[in-house]
C-alpha positions in Angstrom: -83.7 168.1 -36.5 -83.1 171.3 -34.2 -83.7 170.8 -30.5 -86.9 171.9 -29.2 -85.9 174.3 -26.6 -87.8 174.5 -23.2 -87.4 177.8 -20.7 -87.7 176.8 -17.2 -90.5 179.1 -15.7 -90.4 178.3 -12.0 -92.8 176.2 -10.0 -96.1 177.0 -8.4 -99.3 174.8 -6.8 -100.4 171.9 -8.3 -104.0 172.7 -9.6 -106.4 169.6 -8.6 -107.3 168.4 -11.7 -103.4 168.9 -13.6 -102.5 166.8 -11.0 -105.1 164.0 -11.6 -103.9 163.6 -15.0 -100.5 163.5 -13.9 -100.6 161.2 -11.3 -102.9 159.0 -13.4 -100.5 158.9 -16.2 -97.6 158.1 -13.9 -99.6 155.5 -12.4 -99.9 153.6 -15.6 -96.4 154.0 -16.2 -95.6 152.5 -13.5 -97.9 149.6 -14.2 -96.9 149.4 -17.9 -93.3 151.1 -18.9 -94.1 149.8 -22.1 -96.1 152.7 -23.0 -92.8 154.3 -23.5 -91.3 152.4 -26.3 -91.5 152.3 -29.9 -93.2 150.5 -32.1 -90.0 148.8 -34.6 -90.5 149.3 -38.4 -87.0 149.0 -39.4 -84.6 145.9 -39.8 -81.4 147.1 -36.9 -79.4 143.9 -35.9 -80.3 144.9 -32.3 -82.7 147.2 -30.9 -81.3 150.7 -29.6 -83.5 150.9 -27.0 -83.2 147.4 -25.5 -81.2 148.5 -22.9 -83.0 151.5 -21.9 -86.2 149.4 -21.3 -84.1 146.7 -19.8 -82.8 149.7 -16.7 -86.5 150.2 -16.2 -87.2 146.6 -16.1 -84.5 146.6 -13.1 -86.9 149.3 -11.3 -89.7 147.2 -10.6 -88.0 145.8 -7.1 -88.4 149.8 -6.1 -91.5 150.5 -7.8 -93.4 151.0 -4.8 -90.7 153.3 -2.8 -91.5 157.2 -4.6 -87.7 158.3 -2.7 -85.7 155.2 -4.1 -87.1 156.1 -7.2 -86.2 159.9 -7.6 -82.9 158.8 -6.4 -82.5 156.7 -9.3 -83.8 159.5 -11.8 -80.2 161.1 -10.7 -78.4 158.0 -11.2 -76.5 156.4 -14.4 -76.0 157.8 -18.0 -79.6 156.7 -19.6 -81.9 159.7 -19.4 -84.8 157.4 -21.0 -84.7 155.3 -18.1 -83.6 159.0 -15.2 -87.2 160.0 -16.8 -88.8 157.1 -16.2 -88.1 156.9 -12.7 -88.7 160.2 -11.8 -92.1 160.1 -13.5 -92.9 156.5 -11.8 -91.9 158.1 -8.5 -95.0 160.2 -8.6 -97.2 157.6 -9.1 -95.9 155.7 -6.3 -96.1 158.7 -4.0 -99.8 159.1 -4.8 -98.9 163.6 -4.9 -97.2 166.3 -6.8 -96.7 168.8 -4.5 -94.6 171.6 -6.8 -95.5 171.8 -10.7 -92.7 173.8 -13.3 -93.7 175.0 -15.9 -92.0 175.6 -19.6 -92.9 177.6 -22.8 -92.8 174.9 -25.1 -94.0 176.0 -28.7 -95.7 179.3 -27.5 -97.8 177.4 -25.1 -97.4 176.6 -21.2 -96.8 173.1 -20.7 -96.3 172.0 -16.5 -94.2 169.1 -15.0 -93.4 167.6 -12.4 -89.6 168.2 -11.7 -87.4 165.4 -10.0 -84.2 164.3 -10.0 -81.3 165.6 -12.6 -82.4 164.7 -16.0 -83.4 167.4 -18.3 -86.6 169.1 -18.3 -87.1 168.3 -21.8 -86.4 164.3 -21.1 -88.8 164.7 -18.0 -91.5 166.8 -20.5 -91.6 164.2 -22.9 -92.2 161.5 -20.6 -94.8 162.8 -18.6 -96.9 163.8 -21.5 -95.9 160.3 -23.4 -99.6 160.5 -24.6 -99.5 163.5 -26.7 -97.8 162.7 -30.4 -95.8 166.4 -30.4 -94.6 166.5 -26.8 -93.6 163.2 -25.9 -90.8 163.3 -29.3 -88.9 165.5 -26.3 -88.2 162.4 -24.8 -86.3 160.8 -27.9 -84.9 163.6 -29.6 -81.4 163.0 -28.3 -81.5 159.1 -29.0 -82.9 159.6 -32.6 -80.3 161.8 -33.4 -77.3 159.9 -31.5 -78.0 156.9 -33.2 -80.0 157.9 -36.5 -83.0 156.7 -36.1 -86.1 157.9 -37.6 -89.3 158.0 -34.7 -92.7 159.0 -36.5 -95.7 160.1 -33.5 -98.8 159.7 -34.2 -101.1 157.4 -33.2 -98.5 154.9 -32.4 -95.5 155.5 -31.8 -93.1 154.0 -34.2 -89.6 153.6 -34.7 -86.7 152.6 -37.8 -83.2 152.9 -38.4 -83.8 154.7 -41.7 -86.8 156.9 -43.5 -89.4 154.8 -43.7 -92.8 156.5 -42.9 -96.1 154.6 -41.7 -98.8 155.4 -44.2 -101.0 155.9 -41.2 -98.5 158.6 -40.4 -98.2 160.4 -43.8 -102.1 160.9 -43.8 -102.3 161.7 -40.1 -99.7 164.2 -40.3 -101.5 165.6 -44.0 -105.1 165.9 -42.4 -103.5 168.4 -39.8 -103.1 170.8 -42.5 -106.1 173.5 -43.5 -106.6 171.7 -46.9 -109.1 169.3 -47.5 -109.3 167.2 -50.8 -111.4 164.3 -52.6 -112.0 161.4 -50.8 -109.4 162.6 -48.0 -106.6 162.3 -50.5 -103.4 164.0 -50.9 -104.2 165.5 -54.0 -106.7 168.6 -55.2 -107.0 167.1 -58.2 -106.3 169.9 -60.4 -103.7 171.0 -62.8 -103.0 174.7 -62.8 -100.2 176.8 -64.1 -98.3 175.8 -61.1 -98.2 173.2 -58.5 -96.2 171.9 -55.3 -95.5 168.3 -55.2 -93.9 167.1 -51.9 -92.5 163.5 -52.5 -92.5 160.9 -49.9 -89.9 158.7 -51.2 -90.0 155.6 -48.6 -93.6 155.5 -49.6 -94.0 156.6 -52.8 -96.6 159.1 -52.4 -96.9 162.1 -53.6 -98.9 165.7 -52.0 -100.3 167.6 -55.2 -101.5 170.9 -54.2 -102.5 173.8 -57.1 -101.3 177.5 -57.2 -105.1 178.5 -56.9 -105.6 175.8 -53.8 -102.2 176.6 -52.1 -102.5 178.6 -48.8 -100.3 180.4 -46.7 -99.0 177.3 -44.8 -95.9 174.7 -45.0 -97.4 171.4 -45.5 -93.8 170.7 -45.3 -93.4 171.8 -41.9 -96.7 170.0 -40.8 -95.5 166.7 -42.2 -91.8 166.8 -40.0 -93.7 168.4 -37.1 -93.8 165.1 -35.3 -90.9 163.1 -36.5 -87.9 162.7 -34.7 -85.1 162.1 -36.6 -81.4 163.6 -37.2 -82.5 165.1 -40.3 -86.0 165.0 -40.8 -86.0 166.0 -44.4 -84.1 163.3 -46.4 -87.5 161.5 -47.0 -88.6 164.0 -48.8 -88.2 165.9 -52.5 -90.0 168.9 -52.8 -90.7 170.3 -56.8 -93.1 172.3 -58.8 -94.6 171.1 -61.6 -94.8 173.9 -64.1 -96.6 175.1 -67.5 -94.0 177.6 -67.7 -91.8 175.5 -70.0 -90.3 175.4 -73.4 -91.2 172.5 -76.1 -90.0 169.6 -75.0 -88.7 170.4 -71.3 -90.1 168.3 -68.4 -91.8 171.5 -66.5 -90.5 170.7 -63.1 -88.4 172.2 -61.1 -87.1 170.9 -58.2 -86.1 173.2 -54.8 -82.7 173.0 -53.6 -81.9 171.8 -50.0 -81.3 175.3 -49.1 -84.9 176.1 -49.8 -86.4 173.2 -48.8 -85.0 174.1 -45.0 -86.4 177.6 -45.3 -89.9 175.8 -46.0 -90.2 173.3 -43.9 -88.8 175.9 -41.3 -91.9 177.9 -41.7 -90.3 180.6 -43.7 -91.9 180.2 -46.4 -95.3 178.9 -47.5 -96.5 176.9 -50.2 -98.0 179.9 -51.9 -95.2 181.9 -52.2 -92.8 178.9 -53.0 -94.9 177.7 -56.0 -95.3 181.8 -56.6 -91.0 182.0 -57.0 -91.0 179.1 -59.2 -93.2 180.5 -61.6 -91.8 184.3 -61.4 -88.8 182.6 -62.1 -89.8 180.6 -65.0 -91.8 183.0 -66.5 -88.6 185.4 -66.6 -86.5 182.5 -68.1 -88.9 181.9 -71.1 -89.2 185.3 -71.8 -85.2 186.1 -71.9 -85.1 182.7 -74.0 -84.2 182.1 -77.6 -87.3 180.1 -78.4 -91.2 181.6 -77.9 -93.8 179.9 -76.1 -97.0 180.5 -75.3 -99.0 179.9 -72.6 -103.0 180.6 -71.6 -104.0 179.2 -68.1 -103.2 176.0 -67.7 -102.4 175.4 -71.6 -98.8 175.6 -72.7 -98.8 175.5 -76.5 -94.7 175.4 -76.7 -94.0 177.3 -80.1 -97.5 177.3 -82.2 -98.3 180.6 -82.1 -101.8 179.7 -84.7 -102.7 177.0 -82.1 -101.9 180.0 -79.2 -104.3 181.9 -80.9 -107.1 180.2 -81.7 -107.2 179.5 -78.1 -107.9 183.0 -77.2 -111.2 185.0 -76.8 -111.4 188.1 -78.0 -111.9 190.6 -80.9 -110.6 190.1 -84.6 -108.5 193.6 -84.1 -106.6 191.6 -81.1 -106.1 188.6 -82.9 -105.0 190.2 -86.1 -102.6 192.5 -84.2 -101.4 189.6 -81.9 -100.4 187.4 -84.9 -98.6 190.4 -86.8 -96.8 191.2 -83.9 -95.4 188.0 -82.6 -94.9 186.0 -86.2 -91.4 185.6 -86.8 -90.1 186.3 -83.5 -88.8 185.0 -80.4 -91.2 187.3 -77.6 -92.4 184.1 -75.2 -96.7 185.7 -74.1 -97.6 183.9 -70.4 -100.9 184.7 -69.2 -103.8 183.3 -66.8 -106.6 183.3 -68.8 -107.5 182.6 -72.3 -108.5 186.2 -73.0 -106.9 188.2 -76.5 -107.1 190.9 -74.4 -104.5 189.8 -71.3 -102.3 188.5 -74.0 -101.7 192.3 -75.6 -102.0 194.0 -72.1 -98.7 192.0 -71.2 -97.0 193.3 -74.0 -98.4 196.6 -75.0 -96.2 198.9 -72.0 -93.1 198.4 -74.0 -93.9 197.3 -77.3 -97.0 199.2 -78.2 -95.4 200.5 -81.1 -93.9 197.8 -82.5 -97.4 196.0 -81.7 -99.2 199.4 -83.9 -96.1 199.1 -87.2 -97.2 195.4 -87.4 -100.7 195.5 -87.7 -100.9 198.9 -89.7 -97.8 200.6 -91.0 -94.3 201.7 -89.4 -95.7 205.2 -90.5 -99.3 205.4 -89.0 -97.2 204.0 -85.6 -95.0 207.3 -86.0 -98.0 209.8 -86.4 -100.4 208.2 -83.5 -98.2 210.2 -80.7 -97.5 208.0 -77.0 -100.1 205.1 -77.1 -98.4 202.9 -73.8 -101.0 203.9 -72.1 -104.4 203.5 -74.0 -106.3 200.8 -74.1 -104.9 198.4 -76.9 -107.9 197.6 -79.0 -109.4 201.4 -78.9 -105.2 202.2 -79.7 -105.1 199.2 -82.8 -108.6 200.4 -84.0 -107.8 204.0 -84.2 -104.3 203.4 -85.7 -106.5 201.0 -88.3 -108.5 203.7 -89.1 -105.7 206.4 -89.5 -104.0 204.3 -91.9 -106.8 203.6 -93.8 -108.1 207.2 -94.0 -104.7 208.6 -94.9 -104.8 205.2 -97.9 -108.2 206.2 -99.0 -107.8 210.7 -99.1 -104.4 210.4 -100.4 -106.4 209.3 -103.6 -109.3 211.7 -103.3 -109.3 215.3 -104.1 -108.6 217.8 -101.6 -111.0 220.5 -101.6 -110.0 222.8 -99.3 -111.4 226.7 -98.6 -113.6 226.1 -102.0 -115.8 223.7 -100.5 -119.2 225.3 -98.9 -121.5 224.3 -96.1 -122.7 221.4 -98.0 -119.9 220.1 -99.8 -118.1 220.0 -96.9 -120.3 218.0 -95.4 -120.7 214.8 -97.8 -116.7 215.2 -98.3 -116.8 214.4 -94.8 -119.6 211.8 -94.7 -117.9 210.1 -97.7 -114.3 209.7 -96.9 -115.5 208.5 -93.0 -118.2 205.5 -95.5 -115.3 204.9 -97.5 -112.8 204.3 -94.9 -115.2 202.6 -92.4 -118.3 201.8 -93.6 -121.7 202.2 -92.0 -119.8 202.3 -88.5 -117.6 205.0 -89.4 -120.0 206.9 -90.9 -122.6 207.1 -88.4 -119.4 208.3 -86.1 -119.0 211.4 -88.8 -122.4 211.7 -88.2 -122.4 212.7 -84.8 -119.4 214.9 -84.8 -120.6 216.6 -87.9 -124.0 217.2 -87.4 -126.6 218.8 -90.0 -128.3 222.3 -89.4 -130.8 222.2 -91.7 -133.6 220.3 -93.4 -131.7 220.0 -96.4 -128.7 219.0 -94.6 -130.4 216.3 -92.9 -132.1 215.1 -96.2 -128.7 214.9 -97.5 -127.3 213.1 -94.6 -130.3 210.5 -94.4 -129.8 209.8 -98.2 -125.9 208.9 -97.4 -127.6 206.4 -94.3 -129.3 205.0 -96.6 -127.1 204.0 -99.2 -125.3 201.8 -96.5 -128.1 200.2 -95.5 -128.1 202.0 -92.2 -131.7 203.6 -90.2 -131.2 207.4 -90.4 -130.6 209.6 -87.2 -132.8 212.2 -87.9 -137.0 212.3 -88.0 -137.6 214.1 -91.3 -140.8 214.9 -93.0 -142.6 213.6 -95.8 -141.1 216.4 -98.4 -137.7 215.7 -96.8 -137.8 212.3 -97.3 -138.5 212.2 -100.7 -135.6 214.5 -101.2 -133.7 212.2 -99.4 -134.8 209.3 -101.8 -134.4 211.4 -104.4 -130.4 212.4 -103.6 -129.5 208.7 -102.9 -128.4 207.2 -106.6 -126.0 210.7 -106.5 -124.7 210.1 -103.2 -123.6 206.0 -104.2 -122.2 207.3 -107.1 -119.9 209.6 -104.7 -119.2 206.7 -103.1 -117.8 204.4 -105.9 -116.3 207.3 -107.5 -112.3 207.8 -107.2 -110.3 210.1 -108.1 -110.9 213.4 -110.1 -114.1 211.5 -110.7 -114.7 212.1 -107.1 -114.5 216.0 -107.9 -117.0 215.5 -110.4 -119.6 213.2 -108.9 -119.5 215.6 -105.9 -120.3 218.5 -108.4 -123.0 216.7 -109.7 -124.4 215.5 -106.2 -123.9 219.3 -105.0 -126.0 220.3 -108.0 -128.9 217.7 -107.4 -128.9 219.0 -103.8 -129.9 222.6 -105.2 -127.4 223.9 -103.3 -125.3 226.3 -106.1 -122.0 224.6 -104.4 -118.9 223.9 -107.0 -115.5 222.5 -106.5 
């Protein structure tokens, strides 16, 4: 653990009420140097800080003389017990005439200064109270003789990780998040999620990608443990959906890391956010697909991928021609068709296009990477289907009148697309006439649709009347086509002939 480091800030008056507290608290000390000393959870042949405590025991013949004391904080090589005394001293002088004052953390924190021992050793003793500041005063014995000193509400001390429970929670509750029952988990699963292993307890801090906030639990647990290296009770992972068939979907941070985190550097957003950049780039440069939506990883099943999707039978379709037979891993956060063909259309849109219509229609539709994908699959549908259904038809080219022209077009859209399709024709090519709009009524009508246009009562018995010609158009192919339109032209009264 790094050495707090105090700047000296030079002394001034002692404000009234500061020194209360400070006198008070040196007063007890004086009374009861026990305050000072840890609690023992470990199992050391002899306790390190027997003969610390046993120096200070040898002070209470001077406890009562404030200059015998501050003499002694400048005497011998135990800076527990220099500390001691020069904090005892003030209690026996009744007055702190000078206060110091050091940036400790950002924040201001005065002292009394006497004798030679370090401001930090002095800090930590007068504050012995406070769980953060009073580690100051056993940083240098923790670390000379590894020990591991957990502050909290006690104090407690071992000779090798092994947290209080008491201290685990304390430490936890200090952090923004707040979970069931006071817990250490959110209790949800996500696509991503940090876990923060306690080993000497055998408890474990579960915390979501959408819970995560831009903290370091990390850093809040070690922030008031005192210990040469804080972090070798603790494994830090990410549990992961980002995962091939069969893998364990965890990966575990590297020391490296896990100092940059529990440094502050980085917080347990962004370190569940690398993980899961860096899985999803590993499955998707893999040899194997997977397939994941939200928190459902469905390894290799692309049918069981799929029918976990919402979203339209034209994404589906194109979806599962795309991605049959080949090794492209899909990752997305919902369970929407739609995010699935987003992720993959920028670069693959025509591939995406060739497999659900034809390598051809996906060479005539012109740059599609930045249409919508459905609208883009629907429109390609359509232009393969049209080119299918007029390659069989007649072309009638500059012979065709006003009229003819008109069902050709009204027929070919109701053969390629139906009702929908038609009524599309429909309103690009609109009728001009009353006969037109008879004509266009009785093709609404053979398709079972409501016609666009208000026509009167003559009109719509000519419209009844034209329908059996216009389903005969319809189910005609072919030259047959040529001849049905002739006869549908001639029932129309229009003179037209193709």
């Amino acid at each position: 653990m790094a050495k707090r480091k105090v700047r000296f800030r030079g002394v001034k008056h002692t404000p009234k009420r500061l020194e209360s507290d400070l006198l008070q608290k040196s007063k007890d000390l004086l009374d009861e140097p026990g305050l000072l000393r840890p609690k023992c959870a470990g199992a050391c042949r002899k306790c390190h800080f027997d003969k610390p405590f046993a120096r200070i025991g040898k002070l209470e013949r001077i406890k009562d003389d404030p200059d015998a004391l501050v003499k002694a904080s400048s005497k011998g090589p135990c800076d527990i017990t220099k500390a001691y005394a020069a904090t005892a001293s003030l209690g026996a002088a009744g007055e702190i005439p000078y206060l110091a004052t050091a940036k400790l953390g950002g924040e201001d924190v005065s002292f009394a200064k006497r004798g030679s021992v370090g401001n930090d050793k002095l800090i930590g003793c007068q504050y012995y109270n406070d769980p953060r500041i009073r580690l100051l005063l056993y940083n240098d014995m923790a670390r000379k003789k590894n020990l591991h000193i957990y502050s909290f509400d006690d104090l407690v001390c071992s000779n090798s990780a092994n947290m209080p429970e008491d201290y685990l929670y304390d430490a936890f509750w200090d952090t923004p998040y707040e979970f069931p029952d006071d817990g250490l988990a959110c209790g949800h699963e996500g696509q991503g999620s940090l876990v923060i292993a306690v080993k000497s307890l055998g408890e474990d801090i579960s915390i979501c990608r959408n819970c995560a906030k831009e903290v370091s639990t990390l850093q809040f647990l070690i922030s008031r443990i005192s210990a040469r290296d804080p972090l070798d009770d603790f494994d830090v992972s990410v549990r992961h959906k980002f995962h091939s068939a069969g893998d364990e979907g965890r990966e575990t941070i590297p020391p490296e890391r896990i100092r940059e985190y529990a440094a502050g550097r980085i917080t347990d957003t962004a370190l569940i956010d690398s993980v899961l950049k860096d899985m999803a780039g590993t499955l998707k440069k893999g040899d194997v697909a997977t397939f994941v939506s939200g928190n459902r990883n469905h390894g290799s099943d692309l049918n069981g991928f799929l029918e976990s999707l919402r979203g339209s039978d034209v994404e589906k379709d194109a979806l599962k021609a795309y991605l049959s037979g080949r090794n492209d891993s899909v990752i997305i956060k919902s369970d929407r068709a739609s995010e699935a063909l987003t992720s993959l259309w920028p670069d693959q849109w025509k591939e995406i296009i060739s497999a659900y219509t034809s390598q051809t229609t996906a060479d005539a539709v012109g740059d599609q990477s930045r249409s919508n994908p459905a609208q883009a699959l629907t429109g390609a549908k359509r232009l393969m289907m049209s080119k299918d259904v007029i390659d069989g038809l007649p072309n009638f080219g500059k012979r065709a009148g006003p009229m003819t022209r008109l069902a050709d077009a009204y027929a070919k859209a109701a053969k390629v697309g139906g009702a929908e399709m038609l009524s599309e024709e429909m309103d690009r090519t609109i009728p001009r006439d009353n006969k037109a709009k008879a004509l266009a009524s009785a093709f609404g009508t053979s398709l079972g649709t409501d016609g666009k246009w208000k026509l009167s009562k003559e009109d719509a018995e000519f419209s009844d009347f034209l329908v059996p010609f216009v389903k005969e158009l319809l189910d005609a192919d072919g030259e047959s086509y040529r001849d049905k339109m002739n006869t549908l032209m001639t029932a129309t009264g229009s003179g037209e002939k193709v």
